[in-house]
C-alpha positions in Angstrom: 148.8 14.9 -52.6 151.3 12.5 -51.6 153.1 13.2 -48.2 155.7 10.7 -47.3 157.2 10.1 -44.1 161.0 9.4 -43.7 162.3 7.7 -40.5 165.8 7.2 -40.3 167.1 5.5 -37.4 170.4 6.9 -35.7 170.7 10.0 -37.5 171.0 11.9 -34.5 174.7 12.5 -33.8 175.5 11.4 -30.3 176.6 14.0 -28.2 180.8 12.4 -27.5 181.2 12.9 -31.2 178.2 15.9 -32.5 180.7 18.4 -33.4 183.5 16.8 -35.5 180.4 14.6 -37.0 178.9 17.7 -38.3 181.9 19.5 -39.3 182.7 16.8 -41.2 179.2 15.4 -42.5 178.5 16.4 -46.2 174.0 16.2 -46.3 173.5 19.3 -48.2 169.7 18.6 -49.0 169.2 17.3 -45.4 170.3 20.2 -44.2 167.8 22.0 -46.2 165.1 20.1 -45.0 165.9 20.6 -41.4 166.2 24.0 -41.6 162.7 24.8 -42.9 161.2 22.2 -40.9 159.6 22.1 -37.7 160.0 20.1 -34.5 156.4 18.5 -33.7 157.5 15.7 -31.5 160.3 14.8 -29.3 160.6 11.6 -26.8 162.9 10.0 -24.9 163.6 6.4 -24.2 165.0 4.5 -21.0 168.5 3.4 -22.0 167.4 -0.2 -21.3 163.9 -0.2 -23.2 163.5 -3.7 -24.9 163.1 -2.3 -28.7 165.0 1.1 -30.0 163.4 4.6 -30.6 162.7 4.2 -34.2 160.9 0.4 -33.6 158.7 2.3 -30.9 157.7 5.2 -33.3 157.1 2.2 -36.3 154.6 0.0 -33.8 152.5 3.2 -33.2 152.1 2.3 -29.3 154.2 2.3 -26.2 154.6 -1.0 -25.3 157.5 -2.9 -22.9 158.1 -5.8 -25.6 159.9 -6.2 -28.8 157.9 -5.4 -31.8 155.5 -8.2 -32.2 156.8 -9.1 -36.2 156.6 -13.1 -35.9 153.5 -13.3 -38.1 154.2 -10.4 -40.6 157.6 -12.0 -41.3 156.0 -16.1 -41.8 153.9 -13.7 -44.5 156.5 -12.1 -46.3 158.9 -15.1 -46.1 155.6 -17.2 -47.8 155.5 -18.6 -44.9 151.8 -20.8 -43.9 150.2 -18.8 -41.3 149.6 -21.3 -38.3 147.6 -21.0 -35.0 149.1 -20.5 -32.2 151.9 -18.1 -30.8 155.3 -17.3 -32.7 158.9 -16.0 -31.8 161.1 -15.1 -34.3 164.3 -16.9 -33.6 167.7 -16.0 -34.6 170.8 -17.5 -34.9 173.5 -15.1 -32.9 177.2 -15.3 -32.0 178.0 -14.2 -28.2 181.3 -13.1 -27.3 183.1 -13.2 -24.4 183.4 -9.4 -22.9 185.5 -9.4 -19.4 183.3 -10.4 -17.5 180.2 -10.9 -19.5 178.7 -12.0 -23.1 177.4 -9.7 -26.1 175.5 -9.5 -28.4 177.0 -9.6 -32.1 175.2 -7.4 -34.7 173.4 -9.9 -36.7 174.8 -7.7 -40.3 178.3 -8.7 -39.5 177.7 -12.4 -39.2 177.6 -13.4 -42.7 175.4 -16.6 -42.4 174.9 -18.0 -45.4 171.9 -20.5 -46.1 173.9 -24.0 -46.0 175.3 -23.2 -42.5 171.7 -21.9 -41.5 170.1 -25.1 -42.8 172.4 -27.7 -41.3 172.5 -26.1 -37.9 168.2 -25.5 -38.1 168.5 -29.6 -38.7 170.6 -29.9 -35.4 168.6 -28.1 -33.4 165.4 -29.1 -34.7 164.9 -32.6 -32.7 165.6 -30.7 -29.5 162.5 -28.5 -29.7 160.2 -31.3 -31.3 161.0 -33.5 -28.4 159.8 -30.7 -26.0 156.5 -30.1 -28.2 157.7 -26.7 -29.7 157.0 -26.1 -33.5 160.4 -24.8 -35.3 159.9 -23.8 -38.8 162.8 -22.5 -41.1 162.5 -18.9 -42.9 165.6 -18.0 -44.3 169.1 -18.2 -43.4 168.9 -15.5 -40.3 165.7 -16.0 -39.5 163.5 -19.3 -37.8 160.3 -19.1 -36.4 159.3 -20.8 -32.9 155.7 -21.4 -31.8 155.9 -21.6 -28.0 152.1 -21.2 -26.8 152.7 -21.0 -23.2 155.3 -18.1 -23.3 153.6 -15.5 -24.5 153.8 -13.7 -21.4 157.7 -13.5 -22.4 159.1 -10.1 -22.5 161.9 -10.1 -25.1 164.3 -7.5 -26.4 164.8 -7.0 -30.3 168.3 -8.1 -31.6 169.0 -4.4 -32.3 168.5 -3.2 -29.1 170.8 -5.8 -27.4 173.5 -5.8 -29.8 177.1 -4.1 -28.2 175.2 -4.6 -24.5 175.5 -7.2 -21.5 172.7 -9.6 -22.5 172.1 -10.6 -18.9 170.0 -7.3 -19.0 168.2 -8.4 -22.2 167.8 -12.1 -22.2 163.5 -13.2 -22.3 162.0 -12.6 -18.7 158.7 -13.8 -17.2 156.7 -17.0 -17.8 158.4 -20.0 -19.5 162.1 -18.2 -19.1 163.6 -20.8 -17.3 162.3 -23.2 -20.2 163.6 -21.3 -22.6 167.2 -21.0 -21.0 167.5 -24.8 -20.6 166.8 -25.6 -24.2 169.0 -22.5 -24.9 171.7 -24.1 -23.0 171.2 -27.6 -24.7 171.6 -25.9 -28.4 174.3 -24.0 -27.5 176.3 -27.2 -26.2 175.2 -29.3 -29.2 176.9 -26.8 -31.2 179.8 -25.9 -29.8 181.0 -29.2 -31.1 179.5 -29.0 -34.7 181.9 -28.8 -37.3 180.5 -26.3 -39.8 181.2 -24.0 -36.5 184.7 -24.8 -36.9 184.9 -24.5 -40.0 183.7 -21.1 -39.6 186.3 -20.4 -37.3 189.2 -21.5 -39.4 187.8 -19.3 -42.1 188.1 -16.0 -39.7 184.3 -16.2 -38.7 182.6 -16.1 -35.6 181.2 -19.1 -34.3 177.1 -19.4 -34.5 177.0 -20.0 -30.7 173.5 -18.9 -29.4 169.9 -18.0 -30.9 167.7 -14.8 -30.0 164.4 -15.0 -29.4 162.2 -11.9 -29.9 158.8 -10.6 -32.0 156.3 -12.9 -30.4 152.7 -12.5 -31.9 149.6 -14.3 -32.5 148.2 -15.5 -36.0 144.3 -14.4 -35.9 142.5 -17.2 -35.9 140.2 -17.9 -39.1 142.3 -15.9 -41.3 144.4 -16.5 -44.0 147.9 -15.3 -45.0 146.7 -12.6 -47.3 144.0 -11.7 -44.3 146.4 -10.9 -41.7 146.7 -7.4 -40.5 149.8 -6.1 -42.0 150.8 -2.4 -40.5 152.4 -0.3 -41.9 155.3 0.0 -39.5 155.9 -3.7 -39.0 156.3 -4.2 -42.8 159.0 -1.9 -42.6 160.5 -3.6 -39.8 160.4 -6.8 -41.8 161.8 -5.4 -44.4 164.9 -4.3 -43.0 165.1 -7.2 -40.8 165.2 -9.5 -44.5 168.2 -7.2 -45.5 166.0 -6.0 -47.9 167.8 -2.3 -48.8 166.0 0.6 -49.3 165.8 0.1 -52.8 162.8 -2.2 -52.6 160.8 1.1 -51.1 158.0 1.9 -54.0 158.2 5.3 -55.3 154.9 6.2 -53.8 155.7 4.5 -50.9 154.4 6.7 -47.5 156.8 5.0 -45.5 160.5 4.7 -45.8 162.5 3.4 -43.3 166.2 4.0 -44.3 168.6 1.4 -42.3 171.8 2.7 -43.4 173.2 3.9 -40.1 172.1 1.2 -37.9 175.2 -0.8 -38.8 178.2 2.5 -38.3 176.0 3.4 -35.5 175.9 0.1 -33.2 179.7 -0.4 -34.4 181.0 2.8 -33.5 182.1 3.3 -37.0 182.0 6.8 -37.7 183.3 7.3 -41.0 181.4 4.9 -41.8 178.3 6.7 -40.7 179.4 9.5 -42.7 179.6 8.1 -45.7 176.1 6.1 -45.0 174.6 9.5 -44.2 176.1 11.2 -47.5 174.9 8.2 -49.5 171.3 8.6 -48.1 171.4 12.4 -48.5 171.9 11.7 -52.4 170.2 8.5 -53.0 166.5 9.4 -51.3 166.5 12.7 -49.7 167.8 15.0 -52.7 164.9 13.4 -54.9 162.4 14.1 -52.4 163.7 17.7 -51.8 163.3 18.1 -55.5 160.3 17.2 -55.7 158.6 19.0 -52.9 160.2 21.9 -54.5 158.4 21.2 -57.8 155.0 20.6 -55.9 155.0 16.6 -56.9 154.3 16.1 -53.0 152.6 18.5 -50.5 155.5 17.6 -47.8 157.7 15.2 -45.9 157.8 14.0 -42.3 161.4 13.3 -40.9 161.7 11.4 -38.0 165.0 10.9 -36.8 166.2 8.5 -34.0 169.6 7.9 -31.8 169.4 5.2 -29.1 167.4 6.9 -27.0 165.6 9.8 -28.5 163.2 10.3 -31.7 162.3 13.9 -32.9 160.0 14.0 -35.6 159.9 16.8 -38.0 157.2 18.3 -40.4 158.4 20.1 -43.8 155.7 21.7 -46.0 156.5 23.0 -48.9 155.0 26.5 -48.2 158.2 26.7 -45.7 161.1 26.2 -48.0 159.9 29.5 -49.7 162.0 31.4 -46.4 164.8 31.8 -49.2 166.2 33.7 -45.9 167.0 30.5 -44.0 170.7 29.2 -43.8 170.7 25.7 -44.4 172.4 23.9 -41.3 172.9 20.0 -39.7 173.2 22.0 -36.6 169.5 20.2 -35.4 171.2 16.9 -35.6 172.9 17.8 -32.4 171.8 17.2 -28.8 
């Protein structure tokens, strides 16, 4: 009998805010679920870990690097899968904090596939010259084979975003490399004009690229071939934009991205009315079913920045008619 699994990043409340959150937060049916369920994991993260709890929980291993989704994404974009070693590469904005850059969350920059496309053509003579392969995938995403930096650690965009990036820029072999044709793209657009057009407009400026996802393609083995897991098709998916209703029915794996947006923002109400929206949309129908026996149970794993608690619901528990539904386990 079907027992999905539900991981929903940032639905921890973070402790500065827990208590007006939850007075506030309207999840009746996640609330329910919570209630009956049980705690069967808890970890905790270093604030400066290179991919976020919920990515670490998706990848299935502990591992100091950002999820390795290069291949995975060359599949789903239809992308041919090449020899060799891939990045995923990002267009990005940077700006200017007081005495430092940050990372813009990639949601908010609104690239579309013209500006993507004529900056990609730009950029592209730089890294042929140098002998690195550039393919485009869509407008937010490029891919990069760079065989001698493999050893690269690199940070996923999510983790970065709202932070210094001194503390999350690629480190180890071939970093230097990659900061000098960094620098070289950034200067040949900080003169384009679709960049100021974008700026007339009330947009930020596409002023850097992030590098991240590094993998190698299995050699002998076609597209179709290629290991897909599980966890990095999820991460894919979200990273494509691709909302949560693209998640099959039967699907044992839903990641729900809602939050990640309010949550790197700071945009509580926001984050409310994401979590309300999630409790209706996905959580009410599988409460409904577990309660008419359709599925045998339901996983939660819930994540904030630093933490992931995973929960397990069966539907033998929600016959404790006795238990008071509460969101009072969403708090530290």
């Amino acid at each position: 009998m079907p027992h999905p699994t539900l991981i929903i990043p940032f639905a921890l409340a973070p402790t500065e805010h827990a208590k007006d959150l939850l007075a506030t937060l309207q999840a009746p049916s996640l609330a329910q679920l919570l209630s009956h369920a049980s705690a069967v994991r808890r970890d905790a993260f270093e604030p400066y870990a290179p991919l976020l709890p919920h990515e670490q929980w998706l990848i299935g291993s502990q591992q100091d690097n950002s999820p390795a989704i290069a291949h995975v994404l060359k599949h789903q974009l239809g992308l041919t899968i090449e020899p060799g070693y891939w990045f995923v590469l990002e267009p990005a904005h940077f700006h200017v904090a007081r005495d430092h850059l940050v990372l813009t969350d990639r949601r908010q920059l609104g690239l579309d596939d013209t500006t993507s496309r004529t900056l990609f053509d730009a950029a592209h003579p730089l890294f042929e010259e140098l002998g690195y392969t550039l393919r485009y995938g869509d407008a937010r995403h490029w891919l990069l084979r760079a065989d001698s930096w493999s050893e690269l650690r690199t940070c996923s965009p999510d983790a970065a975003c709202g932070h210094n990036i001194d503390v999350w820029l690629p480190r180890g072999p071939g970093e230097r490399d990659w900061r000098r044709l960094h620098n070289e793209v950034q200067m040949l657009w900080h003169t384009h004009a679709i960049n100021d057009a974008r700026e007339l407009r009330g947009e930020r400026r596409i002023n850097a690229l992030w590098l991240w996802g590094g993998s190698a393609a299995l050699h002998g083995q076609t597209a179709k071939e290629q290991t897909q897991p599980a966890g990095l098709r999820e991460l894919v998916r979200c990273s494509l934009g691709q909302t949560a209703a693209h998640i099959a029915n039967d699907a044992e794996l839903r990641l729900l991205d809602a939050l990640i947006e309010p949550a790197l923002a700071g945009d509580w109400s926001g984050w409310l009315a994401a979590m309300a929206k999630l409790d209706d949309n996905h959580i009410t129908p599988l409460l409904t079913q577990l309660k008419q026996g359709a599925i045998d149970g339901i996983t939660l794993v819930l994540t904030d920045s630093t933490r992931v608690i995973e929960w397990q619901l069966r539907r033998s528990s929600m016959r404790k008619f006795w238990i008071r539904a509460s969101l009072a386990r969403l708090a530290p």
